[in-house]
NULUM-584648 format. One line per field, with one value per residue: residue in one letter; x, y, z of N, C-alpha, C, O in turn. Coordinates in Angstrom, 3 decimals, decimal comma, always signed. Atoms other than C-alpha are relative to their C-alpha. Example, Ala and Ser with C-alpha at 12.3 -4.5 7.8 and 13.67 -1.06 7.14 Angstrom:
2
type <- c(a	s)
n_u <- c(+0,890	-0,820)
n_v <- c(-1,190	-1,190)
n_w <- c(+0,000	-0,060)
ca_u <- c(+12,300	+13,670)
ca_v <- c(-4,500	-1,060)
ca_w <- c(+7,800	+7,140)
c_u <- c(+0,900	-0,770)
c_v <- c(+1,200	+1,090)
c_w <- c(+0,000	+0,730)
o_u <- c(+1,936	-0,261)
o_v <- c(+1,181	+2,198)
o_w <- c(+0,665	+0,899)
END
This chain:
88
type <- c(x	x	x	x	x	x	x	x	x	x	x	x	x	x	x	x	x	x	x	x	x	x	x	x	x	x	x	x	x	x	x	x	x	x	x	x	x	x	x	x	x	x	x	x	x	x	x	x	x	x	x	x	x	x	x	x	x	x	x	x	x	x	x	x	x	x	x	x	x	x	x	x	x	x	x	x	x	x	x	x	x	x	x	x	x	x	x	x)
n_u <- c(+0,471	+0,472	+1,060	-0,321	+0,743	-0,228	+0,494	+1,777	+0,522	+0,886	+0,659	+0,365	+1,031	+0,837	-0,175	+0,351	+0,903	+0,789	-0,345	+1,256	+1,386	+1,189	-0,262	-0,605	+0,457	+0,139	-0,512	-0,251	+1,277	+0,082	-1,384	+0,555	+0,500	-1,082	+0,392	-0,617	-1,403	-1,196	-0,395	-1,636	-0,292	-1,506	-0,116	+1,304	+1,496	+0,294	-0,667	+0,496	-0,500	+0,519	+0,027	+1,241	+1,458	+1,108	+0,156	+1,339	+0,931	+0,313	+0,997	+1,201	+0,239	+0,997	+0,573	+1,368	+0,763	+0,162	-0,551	+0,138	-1,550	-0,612	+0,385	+0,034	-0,372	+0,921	+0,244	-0,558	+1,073	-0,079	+1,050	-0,379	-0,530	+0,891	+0,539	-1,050	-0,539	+0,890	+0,168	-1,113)
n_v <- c(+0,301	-0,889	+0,853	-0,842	-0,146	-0,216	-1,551	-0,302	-0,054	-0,981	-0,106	-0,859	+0,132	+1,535	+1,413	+0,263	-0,149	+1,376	+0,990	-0,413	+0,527	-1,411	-0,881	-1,043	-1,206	+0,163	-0,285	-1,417	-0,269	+0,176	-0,663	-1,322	-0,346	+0,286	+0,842	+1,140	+0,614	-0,677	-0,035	-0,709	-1,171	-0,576	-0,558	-0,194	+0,680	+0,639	+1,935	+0,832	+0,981	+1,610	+0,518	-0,873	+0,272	+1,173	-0,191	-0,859	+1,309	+0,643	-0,997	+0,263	+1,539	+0,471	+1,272	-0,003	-1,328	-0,809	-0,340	-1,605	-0,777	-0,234	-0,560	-1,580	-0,552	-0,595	-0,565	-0,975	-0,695	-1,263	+0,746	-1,193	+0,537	+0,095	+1,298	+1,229	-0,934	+0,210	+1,598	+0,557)
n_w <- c(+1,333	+0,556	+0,376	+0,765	+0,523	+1,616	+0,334	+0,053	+1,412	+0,463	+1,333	+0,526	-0,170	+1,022	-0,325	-1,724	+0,185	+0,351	-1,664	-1,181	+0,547	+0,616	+1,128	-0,347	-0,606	-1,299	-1,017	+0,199	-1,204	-1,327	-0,366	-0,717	-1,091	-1,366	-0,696	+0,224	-0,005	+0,251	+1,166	+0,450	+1,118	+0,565	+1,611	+0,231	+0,592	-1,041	-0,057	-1,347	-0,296	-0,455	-1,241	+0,031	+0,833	-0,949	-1,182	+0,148	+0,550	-1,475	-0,811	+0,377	-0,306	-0,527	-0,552	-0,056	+0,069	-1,420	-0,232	-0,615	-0,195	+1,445	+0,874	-0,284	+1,519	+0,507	+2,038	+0,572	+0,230	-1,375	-1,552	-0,887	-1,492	-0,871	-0,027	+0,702	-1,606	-1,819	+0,762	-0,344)
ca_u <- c(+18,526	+16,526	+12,949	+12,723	+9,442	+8,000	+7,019	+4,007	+2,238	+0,566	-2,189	-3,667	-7,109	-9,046	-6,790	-7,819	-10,920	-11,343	-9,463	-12,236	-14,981	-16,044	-15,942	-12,840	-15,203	-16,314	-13,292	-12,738	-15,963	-14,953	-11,639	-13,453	-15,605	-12,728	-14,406	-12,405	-9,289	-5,783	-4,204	-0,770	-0,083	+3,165	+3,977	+0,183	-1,496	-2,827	-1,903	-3,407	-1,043	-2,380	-2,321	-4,503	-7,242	-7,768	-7,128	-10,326	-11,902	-11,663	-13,618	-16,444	-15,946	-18,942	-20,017	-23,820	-26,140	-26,671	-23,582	-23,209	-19,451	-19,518	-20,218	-18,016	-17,380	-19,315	-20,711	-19,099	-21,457	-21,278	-22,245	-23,060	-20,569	-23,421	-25,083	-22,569	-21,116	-24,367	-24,426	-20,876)
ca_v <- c(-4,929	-2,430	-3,468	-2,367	-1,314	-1,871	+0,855	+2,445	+2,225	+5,483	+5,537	+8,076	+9,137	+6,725	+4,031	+4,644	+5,013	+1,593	-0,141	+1,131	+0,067	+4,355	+6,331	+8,922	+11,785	+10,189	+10,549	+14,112	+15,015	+13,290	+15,588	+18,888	+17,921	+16,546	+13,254	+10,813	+8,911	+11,095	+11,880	+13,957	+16,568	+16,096	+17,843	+19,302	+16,149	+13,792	+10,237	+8,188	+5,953	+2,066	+2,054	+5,117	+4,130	+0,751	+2,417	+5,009	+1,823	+0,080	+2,728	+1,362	-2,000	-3,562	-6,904	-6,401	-3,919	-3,209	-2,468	+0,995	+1,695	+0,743	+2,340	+5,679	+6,103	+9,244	+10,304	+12,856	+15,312	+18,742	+18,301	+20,959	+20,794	+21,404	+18,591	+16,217	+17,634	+16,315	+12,582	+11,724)
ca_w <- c(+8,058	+5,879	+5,097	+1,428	+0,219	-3,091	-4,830	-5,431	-9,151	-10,564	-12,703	-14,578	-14,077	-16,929	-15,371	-11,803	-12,200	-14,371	-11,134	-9,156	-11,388	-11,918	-14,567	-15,047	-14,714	-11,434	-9,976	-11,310	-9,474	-6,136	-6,727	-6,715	-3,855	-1,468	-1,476	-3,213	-3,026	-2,414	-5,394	-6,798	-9,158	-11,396	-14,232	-13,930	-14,396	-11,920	-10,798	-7,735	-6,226	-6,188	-2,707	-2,424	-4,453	-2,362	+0,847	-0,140	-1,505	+1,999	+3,468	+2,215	+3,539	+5,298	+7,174	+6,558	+5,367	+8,848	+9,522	+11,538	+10,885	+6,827	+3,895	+4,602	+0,925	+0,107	-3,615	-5,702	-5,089	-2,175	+1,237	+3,352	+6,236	+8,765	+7,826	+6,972	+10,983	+12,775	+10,330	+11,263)
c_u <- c(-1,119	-1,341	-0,276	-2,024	-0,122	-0,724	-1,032	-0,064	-0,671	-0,763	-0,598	-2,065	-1,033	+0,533	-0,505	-1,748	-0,674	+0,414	-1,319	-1,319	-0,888	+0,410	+1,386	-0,423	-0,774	+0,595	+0,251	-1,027	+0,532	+1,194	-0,612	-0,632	+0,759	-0,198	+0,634	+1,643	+1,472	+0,778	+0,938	-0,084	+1,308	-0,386	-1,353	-1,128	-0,162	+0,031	-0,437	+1,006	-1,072	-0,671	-0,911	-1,869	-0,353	+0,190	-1,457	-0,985	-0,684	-0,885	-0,684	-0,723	-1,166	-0,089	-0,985	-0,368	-0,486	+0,985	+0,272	+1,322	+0,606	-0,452	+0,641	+0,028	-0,900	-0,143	+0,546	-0,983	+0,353	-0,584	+0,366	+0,875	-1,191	-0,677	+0,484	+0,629	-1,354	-0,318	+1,218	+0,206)
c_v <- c(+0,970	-0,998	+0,546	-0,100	-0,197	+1,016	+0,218	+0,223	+0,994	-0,102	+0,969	+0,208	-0,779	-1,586	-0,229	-0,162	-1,741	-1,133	+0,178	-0,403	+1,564	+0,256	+0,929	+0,984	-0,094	+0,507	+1,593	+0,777	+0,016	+1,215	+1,390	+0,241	-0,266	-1,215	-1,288	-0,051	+1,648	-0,067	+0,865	+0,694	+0,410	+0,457	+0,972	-1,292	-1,071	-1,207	-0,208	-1,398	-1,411	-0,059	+0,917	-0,462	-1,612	+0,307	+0,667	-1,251	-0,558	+0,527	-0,245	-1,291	-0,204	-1,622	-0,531	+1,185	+0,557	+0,380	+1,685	+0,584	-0,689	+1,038	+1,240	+0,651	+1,128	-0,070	+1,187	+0,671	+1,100	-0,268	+1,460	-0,413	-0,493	-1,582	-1,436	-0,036	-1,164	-1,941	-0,561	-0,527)
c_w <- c(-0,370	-0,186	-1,641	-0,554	-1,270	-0,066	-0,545	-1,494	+0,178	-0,921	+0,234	+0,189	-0,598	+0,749	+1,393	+0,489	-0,615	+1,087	+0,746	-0,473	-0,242	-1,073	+0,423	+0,363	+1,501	+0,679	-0,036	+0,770	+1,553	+0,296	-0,004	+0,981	+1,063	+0,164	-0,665	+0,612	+0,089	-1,206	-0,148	-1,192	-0,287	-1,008	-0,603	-0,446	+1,076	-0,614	+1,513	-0,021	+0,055	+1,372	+0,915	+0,117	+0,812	+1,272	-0,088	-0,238	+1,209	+0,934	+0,392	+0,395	+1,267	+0,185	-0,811	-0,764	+1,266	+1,133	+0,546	-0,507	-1,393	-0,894	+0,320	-1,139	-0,528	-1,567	-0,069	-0,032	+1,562	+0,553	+0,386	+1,492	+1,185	-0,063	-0,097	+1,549	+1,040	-0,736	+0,295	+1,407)
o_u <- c(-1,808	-1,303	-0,157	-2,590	+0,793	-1,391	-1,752	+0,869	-1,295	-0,262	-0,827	-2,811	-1,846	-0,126	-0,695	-2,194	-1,623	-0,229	-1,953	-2,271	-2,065	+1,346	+1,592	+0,203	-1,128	+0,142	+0,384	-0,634	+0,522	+1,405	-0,307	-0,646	+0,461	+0,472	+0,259	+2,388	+1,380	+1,007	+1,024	-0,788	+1,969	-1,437	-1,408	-2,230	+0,896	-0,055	-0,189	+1,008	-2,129	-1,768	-1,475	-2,871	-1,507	-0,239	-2,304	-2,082	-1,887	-1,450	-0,972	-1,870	-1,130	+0,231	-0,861	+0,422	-0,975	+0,679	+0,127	+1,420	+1,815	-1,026	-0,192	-0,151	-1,717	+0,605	+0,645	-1,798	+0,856	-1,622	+1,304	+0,551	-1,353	-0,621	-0,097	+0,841	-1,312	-0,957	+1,042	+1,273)
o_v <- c(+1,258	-2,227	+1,767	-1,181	+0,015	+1,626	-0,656	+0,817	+1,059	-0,264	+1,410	-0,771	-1,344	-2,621	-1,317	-0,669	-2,399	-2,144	-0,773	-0,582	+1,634	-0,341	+1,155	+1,584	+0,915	+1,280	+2,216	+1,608	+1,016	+1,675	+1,996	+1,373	+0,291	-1,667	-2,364	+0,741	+2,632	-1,214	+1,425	+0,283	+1,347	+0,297	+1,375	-1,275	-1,262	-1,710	+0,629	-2,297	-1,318	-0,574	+0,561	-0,506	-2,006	-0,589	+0,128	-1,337	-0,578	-0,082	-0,055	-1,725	+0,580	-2,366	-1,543	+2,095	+1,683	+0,616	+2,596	+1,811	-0,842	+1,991	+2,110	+1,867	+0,681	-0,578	+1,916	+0,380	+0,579	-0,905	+2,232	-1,212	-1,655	-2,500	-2,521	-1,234	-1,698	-2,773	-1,779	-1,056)
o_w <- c(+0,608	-0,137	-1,545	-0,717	-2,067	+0,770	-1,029	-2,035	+1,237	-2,034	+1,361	+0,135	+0,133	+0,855	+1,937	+1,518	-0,189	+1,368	+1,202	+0,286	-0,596	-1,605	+1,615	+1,237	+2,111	+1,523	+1,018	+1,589	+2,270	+1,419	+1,023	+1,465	+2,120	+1,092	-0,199	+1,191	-0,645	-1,588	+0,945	-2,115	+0,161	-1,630	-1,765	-0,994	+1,676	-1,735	+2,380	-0,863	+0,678	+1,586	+1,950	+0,829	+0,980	+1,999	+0,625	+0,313	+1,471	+1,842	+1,573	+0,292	+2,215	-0,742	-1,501	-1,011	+1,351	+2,301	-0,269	-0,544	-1,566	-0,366	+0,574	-1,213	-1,334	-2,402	+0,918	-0,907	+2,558	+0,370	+0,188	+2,371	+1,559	+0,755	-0,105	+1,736	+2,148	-0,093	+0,253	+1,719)
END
């Protein structure tokens, strides 16, 4: 017996973005620095699967605030490798 997947929803960057609770130009940010969610390029225009955008989400998941092994979700913003290398 086949297991049949359902299929994955795309939204558009305004829509993925209001799932997530950011702004669209948030995520456009995290997409030039490498640091958001996986995302696709048809037709030239970008779409984040559903299943994406709450896997990147989960990242972030935490117990506590003193949790050692939450919060991986970086900010849209450049990291120097080096330093980002000796914090990981």
């Amino acid at each position: 017996m086949e297991t049949s997947r359902a299929p994955n929803r795309y939204l558009r960057t305004p829509e993925a973005g209001r799932h997530l609770g950011l702004s669209g130009r948030t995520l456009e940010k995290h997409r030039t620095y490498g640091t958001g969610p996986r995302y696709r390029k048809i037709g030239g225009r970008v779409v984040y699967a559903l299943s994406d955008l709450e896997a990147w989400a989960d990242q972030g998941a935490q117990t506590s605030t003193t949790d050692p092994d939450g919060g991986r979700v970086r900010a849209a913003r450049r990291y120097d490798e080096e330093a980002v290398a000796h914090h990981v």
